[in-house]
mmCIF file as Biopython writes it, N, C-alpha, C and O atoms, coordinates in Angstrom:
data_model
#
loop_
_atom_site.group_PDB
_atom_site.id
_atom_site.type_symbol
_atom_site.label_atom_id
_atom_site.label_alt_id
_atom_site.label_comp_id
_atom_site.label_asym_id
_atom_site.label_entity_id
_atom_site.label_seq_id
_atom_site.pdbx_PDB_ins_code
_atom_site.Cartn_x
_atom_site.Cartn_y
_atom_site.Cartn_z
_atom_site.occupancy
_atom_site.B_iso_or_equiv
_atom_site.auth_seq_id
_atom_site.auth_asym_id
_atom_site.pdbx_PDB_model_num
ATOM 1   N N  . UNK A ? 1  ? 0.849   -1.187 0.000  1.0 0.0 1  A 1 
ATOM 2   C CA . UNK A ? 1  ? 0.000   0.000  0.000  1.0 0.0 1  A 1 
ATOM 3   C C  . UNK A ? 1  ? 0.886   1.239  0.000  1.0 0.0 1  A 1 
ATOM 4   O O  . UNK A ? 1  ? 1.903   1.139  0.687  1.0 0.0 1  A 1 
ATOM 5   N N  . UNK A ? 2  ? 0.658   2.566  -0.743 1.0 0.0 2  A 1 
ATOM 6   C CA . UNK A ? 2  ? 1.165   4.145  -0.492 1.0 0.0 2  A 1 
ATOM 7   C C  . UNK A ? 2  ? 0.773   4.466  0.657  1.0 0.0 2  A 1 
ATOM 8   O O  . UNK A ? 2  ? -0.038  4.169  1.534  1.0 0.0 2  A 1 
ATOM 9   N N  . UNK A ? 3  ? 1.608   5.178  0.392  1.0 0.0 3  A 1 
ATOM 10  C CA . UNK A ? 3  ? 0.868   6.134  1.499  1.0 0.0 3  A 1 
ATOM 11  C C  . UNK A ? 3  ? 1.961   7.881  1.515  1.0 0.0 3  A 1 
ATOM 12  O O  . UNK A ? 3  ? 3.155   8.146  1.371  1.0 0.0 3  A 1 
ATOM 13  N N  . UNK A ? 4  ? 0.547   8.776  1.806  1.0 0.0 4  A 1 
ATOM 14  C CA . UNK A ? 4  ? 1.263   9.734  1.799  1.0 0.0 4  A 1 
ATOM 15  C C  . UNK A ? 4  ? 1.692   10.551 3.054  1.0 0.0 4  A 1 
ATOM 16  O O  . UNK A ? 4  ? 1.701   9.758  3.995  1.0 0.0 4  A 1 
ATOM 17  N N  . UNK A ? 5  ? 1.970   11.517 3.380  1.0 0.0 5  A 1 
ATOM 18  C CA . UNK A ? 5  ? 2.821   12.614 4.968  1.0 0.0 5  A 1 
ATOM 19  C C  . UNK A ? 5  ? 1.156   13.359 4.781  1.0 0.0 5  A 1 
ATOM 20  O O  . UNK A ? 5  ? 0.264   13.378 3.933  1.0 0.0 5  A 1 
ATOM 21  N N  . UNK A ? 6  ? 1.481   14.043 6.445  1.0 0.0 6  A 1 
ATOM 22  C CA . UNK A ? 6  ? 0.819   14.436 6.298  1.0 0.0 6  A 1 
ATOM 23  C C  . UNK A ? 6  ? 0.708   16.058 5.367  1.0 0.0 6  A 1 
ATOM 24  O O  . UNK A ? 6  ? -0.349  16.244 4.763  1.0 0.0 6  A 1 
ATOM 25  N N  . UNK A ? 7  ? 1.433   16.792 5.315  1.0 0.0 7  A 1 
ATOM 26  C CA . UNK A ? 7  ? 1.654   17.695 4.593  1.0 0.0 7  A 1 
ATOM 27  C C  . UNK A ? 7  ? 1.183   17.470 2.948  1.0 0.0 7  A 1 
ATOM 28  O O  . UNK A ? 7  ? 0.689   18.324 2.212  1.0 0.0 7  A 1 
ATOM 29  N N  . UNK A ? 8  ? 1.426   16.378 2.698  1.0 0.0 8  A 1 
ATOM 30  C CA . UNK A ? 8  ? 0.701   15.820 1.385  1.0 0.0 8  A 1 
ATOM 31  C C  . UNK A ? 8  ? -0.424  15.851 1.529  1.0 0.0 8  A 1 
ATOM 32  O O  . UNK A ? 8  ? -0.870  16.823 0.919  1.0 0.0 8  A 1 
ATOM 33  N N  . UNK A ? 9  ? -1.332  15.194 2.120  1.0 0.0 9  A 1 
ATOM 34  C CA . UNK A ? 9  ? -2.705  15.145 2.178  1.0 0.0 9  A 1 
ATOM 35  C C  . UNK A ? 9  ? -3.106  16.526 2.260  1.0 0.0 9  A 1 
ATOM 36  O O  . UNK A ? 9  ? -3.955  16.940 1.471  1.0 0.0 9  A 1 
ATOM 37  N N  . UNK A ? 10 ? -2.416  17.553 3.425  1.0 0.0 10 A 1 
ATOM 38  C CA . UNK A ? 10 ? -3.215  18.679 3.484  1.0 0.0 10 A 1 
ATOM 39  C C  . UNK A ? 10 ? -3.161  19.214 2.188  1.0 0.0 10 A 1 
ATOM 40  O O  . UNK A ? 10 ? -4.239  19.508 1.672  1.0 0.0 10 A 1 
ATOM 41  N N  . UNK A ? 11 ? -1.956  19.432 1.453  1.0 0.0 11 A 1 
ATOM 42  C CA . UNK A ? 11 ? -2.246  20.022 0.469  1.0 0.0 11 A 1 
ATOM 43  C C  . UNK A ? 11 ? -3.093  19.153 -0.776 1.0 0.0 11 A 1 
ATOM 44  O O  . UNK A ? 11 ? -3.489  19.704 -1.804 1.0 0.0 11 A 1 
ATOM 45  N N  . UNK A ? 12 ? -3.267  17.835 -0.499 1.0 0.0 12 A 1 
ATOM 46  C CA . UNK A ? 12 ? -4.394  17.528 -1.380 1.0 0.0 12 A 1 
ATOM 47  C C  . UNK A ? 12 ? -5.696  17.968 -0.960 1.0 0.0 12 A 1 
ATOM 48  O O  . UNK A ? 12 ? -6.314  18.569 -1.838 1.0 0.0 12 A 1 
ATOM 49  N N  . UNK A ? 13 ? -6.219  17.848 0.026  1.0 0.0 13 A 1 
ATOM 50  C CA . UNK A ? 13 ? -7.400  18.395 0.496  1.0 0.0 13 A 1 
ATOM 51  C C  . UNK A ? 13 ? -7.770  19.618 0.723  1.0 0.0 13 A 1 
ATOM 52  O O  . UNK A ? 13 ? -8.950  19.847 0.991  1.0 0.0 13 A 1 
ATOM 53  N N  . UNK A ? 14 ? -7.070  20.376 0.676  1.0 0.0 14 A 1 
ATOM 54  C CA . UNK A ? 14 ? -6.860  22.073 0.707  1.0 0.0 14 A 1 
ATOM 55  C C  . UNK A ? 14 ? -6.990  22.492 2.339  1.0 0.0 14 A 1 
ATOM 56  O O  . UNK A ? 14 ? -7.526  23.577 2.563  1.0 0.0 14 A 1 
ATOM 57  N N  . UNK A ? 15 ? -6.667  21.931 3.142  1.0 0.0 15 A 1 
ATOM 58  C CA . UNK A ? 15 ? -6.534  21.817 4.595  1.0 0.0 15 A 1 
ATOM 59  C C  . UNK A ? 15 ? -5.246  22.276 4.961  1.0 0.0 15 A 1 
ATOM 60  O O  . UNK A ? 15 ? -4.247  22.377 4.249  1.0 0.0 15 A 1 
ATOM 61  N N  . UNK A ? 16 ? -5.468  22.683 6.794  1.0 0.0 16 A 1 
ATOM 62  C CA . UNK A ? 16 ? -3.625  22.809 7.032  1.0 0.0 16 A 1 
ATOM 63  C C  . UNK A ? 16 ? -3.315  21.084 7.362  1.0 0.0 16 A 1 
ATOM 64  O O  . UNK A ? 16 ? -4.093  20.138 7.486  1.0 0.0 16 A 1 
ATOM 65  N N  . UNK A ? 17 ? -1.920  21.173 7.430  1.0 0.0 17 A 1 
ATOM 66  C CA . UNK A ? 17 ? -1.207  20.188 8.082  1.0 0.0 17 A 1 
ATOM 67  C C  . UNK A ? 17 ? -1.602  20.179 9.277  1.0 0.0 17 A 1 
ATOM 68  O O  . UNK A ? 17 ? -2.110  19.088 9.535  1.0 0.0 17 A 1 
ATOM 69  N N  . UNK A ? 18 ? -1.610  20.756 9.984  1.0 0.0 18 A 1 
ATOM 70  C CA . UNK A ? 18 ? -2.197  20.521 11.556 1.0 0.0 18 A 1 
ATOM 71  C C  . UNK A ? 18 ? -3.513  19.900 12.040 1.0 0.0 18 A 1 
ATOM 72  O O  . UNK A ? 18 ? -3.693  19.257 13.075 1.0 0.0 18 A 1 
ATOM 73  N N  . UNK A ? 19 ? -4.413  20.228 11.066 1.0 0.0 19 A 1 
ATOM 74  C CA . UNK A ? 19 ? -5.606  19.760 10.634 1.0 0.0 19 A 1 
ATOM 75  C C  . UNK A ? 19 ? -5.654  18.550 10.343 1.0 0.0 19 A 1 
ATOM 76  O O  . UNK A ? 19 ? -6.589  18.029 10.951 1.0 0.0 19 A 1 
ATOM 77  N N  . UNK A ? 20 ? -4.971  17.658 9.551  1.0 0.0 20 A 1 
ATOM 78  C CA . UNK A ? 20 ? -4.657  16.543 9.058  1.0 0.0 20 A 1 
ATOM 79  C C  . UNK A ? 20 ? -4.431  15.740 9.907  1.0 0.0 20 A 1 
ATOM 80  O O  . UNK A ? 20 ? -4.938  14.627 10.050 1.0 0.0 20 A 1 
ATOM 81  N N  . UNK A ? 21 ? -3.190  16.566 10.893 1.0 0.0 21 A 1 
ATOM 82  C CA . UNK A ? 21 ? -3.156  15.880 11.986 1.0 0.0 21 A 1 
ATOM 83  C C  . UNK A ? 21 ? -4.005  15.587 13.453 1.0 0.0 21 A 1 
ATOM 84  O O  . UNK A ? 21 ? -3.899  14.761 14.359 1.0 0.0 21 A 1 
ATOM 85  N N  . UNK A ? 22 ? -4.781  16.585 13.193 1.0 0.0 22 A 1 
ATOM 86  C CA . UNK A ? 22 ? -5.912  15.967 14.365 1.0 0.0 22 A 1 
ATOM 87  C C  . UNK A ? 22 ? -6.955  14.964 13.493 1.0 0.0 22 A 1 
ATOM 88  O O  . UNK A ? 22 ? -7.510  14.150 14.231 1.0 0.0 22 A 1 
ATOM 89  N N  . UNK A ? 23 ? -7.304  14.868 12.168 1.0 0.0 23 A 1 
ATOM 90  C CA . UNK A ? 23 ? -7.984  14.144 12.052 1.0 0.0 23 A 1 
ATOM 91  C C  . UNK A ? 23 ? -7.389  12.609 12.291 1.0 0.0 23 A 1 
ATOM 92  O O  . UNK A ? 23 ? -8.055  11.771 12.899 1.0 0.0 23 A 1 
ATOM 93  N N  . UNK A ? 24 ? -6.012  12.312 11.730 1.0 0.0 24 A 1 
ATOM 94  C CA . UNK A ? 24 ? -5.293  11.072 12.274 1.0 0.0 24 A 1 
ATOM 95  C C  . UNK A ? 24 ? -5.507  10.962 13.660 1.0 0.0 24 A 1 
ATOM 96  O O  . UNK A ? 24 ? -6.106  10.037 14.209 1.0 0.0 24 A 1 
ATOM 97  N N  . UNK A ? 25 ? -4.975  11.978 14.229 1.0 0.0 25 A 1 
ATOM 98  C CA . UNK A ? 25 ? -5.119  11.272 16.189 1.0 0.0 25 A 1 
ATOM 99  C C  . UNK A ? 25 ? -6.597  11.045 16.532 1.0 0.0 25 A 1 
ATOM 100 O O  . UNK A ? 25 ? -6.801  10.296 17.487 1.0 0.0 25 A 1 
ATOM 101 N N  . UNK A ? 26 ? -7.963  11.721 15.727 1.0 0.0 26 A 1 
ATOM 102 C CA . UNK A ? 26 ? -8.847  11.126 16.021 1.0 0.0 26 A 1 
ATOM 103 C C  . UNK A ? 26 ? -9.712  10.175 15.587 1.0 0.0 26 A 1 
ATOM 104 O O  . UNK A ? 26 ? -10.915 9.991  15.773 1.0 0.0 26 A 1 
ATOM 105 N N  . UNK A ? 27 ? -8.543  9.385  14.736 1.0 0.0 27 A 1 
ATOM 106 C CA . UNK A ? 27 ? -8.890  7.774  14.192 1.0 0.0 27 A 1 
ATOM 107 C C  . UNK A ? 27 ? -10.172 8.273  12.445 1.0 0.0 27 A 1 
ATOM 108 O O  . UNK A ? 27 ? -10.535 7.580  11.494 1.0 0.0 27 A 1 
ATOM 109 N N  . UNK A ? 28 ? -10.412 9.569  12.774 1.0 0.0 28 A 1 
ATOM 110 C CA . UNK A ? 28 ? -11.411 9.916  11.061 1.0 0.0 28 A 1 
ATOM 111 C C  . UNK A ? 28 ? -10.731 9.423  9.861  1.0 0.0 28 A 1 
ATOM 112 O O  . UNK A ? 28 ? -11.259 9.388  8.749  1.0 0.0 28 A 1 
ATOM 113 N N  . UNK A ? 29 ? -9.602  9.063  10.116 1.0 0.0 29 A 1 
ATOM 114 C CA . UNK A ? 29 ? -9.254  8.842  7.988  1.0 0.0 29 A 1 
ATOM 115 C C  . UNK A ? 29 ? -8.809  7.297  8.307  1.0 0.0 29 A 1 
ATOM 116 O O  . UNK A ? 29 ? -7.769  6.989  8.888  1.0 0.0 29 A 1 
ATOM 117 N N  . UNK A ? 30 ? -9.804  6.383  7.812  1.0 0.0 30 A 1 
ATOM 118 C CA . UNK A ? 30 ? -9.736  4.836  7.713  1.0 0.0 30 A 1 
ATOM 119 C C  . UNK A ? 30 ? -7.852  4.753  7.574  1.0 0.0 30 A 1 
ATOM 120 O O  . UNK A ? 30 ? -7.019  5.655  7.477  1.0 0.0 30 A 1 
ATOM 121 N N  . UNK A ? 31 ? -7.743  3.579  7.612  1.0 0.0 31 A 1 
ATOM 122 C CA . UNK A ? 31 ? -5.847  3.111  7.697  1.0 0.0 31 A 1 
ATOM 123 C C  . UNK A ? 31 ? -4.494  3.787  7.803  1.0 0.0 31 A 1 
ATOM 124 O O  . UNK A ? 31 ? -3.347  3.566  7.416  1.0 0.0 31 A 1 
ATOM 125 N N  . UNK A ? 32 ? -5.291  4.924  8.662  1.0 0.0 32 A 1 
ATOM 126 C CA . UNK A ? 32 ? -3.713  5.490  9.070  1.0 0.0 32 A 1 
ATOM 127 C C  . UNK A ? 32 ? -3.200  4.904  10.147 1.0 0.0 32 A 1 
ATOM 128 O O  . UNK A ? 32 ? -3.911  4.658  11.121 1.0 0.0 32 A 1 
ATOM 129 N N  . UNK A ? 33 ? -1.668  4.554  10.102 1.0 0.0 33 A 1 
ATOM 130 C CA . UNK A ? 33 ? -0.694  4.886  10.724 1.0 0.0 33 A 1 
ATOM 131 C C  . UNK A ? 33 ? 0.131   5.906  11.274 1.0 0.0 33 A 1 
ATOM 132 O O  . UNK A ? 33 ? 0.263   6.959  10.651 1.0 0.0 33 A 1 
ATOM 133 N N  . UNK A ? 34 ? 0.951   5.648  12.841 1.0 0.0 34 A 1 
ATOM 134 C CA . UNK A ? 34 ? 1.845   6.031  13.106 1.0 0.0 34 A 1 
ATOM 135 C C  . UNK A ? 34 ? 3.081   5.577  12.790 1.0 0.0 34 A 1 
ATOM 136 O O  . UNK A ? 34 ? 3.260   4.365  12.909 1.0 0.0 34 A 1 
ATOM 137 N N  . UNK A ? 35 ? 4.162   6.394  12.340 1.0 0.0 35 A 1 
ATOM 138 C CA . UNK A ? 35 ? 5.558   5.506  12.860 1.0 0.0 35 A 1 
ATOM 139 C C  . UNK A ? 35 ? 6.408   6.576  12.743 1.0 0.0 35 A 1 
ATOM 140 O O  . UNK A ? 35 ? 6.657   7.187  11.704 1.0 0.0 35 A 1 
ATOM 141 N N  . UNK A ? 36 ? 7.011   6.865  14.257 1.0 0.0 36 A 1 
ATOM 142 C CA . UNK A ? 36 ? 7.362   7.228  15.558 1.0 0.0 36 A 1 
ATOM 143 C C  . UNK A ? 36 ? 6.821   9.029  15.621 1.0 0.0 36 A 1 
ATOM 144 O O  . UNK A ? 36 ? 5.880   9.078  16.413 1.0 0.0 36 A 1 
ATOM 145 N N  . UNK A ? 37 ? 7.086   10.246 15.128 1.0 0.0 37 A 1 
ATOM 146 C CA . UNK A ? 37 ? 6.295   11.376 14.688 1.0 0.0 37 A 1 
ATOM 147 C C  . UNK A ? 37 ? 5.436   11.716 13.321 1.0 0.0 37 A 1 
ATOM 148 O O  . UNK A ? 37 ? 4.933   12.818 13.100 1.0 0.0 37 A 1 
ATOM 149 N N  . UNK A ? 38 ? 5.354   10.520 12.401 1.0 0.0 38 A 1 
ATOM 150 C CA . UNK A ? 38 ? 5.217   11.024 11.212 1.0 0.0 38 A 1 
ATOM 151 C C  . UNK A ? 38 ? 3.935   9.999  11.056 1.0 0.0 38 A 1 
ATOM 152 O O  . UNK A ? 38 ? 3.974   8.771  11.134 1.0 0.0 38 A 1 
ATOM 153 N N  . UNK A ? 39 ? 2.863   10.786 10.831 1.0 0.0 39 A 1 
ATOM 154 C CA . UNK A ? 39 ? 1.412   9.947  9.915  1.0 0.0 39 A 1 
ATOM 155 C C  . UNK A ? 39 ? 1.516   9.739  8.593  1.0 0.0 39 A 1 
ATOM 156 O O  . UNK A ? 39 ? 2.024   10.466 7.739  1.0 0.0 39 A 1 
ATOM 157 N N  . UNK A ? 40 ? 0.807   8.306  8.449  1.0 0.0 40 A 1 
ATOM 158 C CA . UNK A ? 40 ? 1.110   7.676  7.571  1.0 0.0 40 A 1 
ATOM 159 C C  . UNK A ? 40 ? -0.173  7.694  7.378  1.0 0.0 40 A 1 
ATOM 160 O O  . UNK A ? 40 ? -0.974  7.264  8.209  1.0 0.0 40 A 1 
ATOM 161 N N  . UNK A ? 41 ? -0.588  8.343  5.928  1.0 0.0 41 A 1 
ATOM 162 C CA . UNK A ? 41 ? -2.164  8.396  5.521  1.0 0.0 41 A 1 
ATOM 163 C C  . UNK A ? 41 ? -2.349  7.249  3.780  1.0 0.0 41 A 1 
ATOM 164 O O  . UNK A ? 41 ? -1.930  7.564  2.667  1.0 0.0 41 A 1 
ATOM 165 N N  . UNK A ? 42 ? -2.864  6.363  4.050  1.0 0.0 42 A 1 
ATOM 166 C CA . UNK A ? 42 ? -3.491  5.425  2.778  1.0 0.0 42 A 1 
ATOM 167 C C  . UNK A ? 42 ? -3.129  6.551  1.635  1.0 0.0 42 A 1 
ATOM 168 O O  . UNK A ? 42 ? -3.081  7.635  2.216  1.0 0.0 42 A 1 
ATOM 169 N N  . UNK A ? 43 ? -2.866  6.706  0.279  1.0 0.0 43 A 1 
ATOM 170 C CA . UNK A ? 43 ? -3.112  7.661  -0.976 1.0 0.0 43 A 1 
ATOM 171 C C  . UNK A ? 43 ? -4.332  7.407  -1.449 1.0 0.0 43 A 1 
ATOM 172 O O  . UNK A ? 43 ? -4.626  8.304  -2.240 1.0 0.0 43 A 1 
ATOM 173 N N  . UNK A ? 44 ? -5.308  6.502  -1.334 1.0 0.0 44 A 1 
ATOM 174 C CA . UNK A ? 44 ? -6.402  6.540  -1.884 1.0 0.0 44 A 1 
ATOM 175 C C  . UNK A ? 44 ? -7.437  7.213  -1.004 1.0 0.0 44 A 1 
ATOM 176 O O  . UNK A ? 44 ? -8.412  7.770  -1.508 1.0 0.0 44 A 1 
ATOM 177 N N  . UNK A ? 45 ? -7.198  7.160  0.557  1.0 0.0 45 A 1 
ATOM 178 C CA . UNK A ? 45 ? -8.072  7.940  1.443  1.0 0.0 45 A 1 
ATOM 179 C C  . UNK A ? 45 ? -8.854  9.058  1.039  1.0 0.0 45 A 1 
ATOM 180 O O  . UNK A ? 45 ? -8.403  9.935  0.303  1.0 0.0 45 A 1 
ATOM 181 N N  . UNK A ? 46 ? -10.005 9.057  1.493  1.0 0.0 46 A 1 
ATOM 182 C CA . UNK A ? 46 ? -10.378 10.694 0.941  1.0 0.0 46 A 1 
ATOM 183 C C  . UNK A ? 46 ? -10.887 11.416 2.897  1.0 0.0 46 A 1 
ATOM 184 O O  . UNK A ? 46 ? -11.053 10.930 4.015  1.0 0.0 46 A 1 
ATOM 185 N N  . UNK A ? 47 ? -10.952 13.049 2.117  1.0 0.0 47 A 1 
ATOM 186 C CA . UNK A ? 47 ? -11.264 13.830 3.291  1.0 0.0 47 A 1 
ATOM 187 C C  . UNK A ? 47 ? -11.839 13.501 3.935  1.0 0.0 47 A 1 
ATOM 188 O O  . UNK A ? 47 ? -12.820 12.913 3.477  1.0 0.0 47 A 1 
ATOM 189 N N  . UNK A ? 48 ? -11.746 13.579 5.272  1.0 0.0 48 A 1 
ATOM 190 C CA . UNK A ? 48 ? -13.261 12.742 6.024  1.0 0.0 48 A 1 
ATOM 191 C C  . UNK A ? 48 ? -14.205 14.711 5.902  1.0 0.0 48 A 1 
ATOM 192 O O  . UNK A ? 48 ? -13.958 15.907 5.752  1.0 0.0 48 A 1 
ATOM 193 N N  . UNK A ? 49 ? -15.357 13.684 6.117  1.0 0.0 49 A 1 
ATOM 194 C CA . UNK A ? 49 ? -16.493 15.193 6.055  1.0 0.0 49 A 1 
ATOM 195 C C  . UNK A ? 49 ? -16.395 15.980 7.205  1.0 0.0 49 A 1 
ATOM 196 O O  . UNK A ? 49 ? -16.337 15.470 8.324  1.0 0.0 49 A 1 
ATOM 197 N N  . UNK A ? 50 ? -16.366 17.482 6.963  1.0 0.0 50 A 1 
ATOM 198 C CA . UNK A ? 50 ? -16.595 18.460 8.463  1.0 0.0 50 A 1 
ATOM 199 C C  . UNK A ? 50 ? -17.233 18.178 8.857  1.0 0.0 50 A 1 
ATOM 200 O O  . UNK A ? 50 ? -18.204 18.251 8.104  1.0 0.0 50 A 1 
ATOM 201 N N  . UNK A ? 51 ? -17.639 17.551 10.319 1.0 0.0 51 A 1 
ATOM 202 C CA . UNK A ? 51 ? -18.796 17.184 11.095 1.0 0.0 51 A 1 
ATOM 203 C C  . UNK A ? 51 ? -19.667 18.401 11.787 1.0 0.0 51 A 1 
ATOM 204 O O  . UNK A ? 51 ? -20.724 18.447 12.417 1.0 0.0 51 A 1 
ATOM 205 N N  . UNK A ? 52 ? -18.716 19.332 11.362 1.0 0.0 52 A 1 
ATOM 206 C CA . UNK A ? 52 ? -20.079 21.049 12.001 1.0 0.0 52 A 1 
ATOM 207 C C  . UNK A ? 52 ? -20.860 21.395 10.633 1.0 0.0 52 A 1 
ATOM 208 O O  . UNK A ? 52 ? -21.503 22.441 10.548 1.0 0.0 52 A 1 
ATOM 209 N N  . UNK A ? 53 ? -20.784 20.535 9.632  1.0 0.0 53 A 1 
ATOM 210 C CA . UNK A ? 53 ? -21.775 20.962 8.348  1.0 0.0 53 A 1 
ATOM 211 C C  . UNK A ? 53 ? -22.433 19.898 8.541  1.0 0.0 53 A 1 
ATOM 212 O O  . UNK A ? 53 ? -22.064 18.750 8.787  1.0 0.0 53 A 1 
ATOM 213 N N  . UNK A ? 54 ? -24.143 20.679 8.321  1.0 0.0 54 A 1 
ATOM 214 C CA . UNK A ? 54 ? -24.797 19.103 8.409  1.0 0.0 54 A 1 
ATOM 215 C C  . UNK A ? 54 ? -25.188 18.658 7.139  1.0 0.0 54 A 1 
ATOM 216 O O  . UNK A ? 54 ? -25.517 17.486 6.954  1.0 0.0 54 A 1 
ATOM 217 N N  . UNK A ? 55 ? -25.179 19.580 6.164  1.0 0.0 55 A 1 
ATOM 218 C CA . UNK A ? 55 ? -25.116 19.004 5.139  1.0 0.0 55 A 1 
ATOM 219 C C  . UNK A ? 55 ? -24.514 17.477 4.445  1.0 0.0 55 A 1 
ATOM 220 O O  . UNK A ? 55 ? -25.084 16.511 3.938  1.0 0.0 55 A 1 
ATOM 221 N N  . UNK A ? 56 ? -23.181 17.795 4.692  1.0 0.0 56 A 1 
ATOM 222 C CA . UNK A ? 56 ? -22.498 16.838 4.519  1.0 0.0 56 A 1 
ATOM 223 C C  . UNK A ? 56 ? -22.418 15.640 5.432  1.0 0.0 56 A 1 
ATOM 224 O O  . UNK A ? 56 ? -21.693 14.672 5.200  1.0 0.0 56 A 1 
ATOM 225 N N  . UNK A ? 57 ? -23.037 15.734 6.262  1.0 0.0 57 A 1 
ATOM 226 C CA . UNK A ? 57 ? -23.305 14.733 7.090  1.0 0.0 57 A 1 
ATOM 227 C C  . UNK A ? 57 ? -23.744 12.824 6.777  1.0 0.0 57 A 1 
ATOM 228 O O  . UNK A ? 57 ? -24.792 12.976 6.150  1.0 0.0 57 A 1 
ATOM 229 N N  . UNK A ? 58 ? -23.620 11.921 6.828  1.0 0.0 58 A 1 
ATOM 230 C CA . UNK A ? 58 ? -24.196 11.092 6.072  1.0 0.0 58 A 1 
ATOM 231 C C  . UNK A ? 58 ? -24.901 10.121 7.647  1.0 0.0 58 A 1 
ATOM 232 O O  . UNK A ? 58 ? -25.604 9.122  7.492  1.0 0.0 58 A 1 
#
């Protein structure tokens, strides 16, 4: 499997990096990893949805 940093993802998702990283520590983006400071995000993953829009809500 790929996988991308988190700095990658943010800039795929148009998010900060910091952002990215709370969604990893709070388990939202299916098959990430840790290994030792650096998240390890799937490349096929997609954004998880803002949970304060309810729109997007499912």
């Amino acid at each position: 499997m790929e996988y991308m940093s988190a700095p990658q993802a943010a800039e795929k998702w148009g998010i900060s990096e910091r952002r990215v990283q709370i969604l990893c520590s709070e388990n939202r983006i299916p098959g990430v990893s840790k290994l030792g400071y650096m998240w390890l995000i799937p490349k096929d993953a997609e954004k998880p949805a803002d949970a304060r829009r309810k729109e997007q809500r499912k």
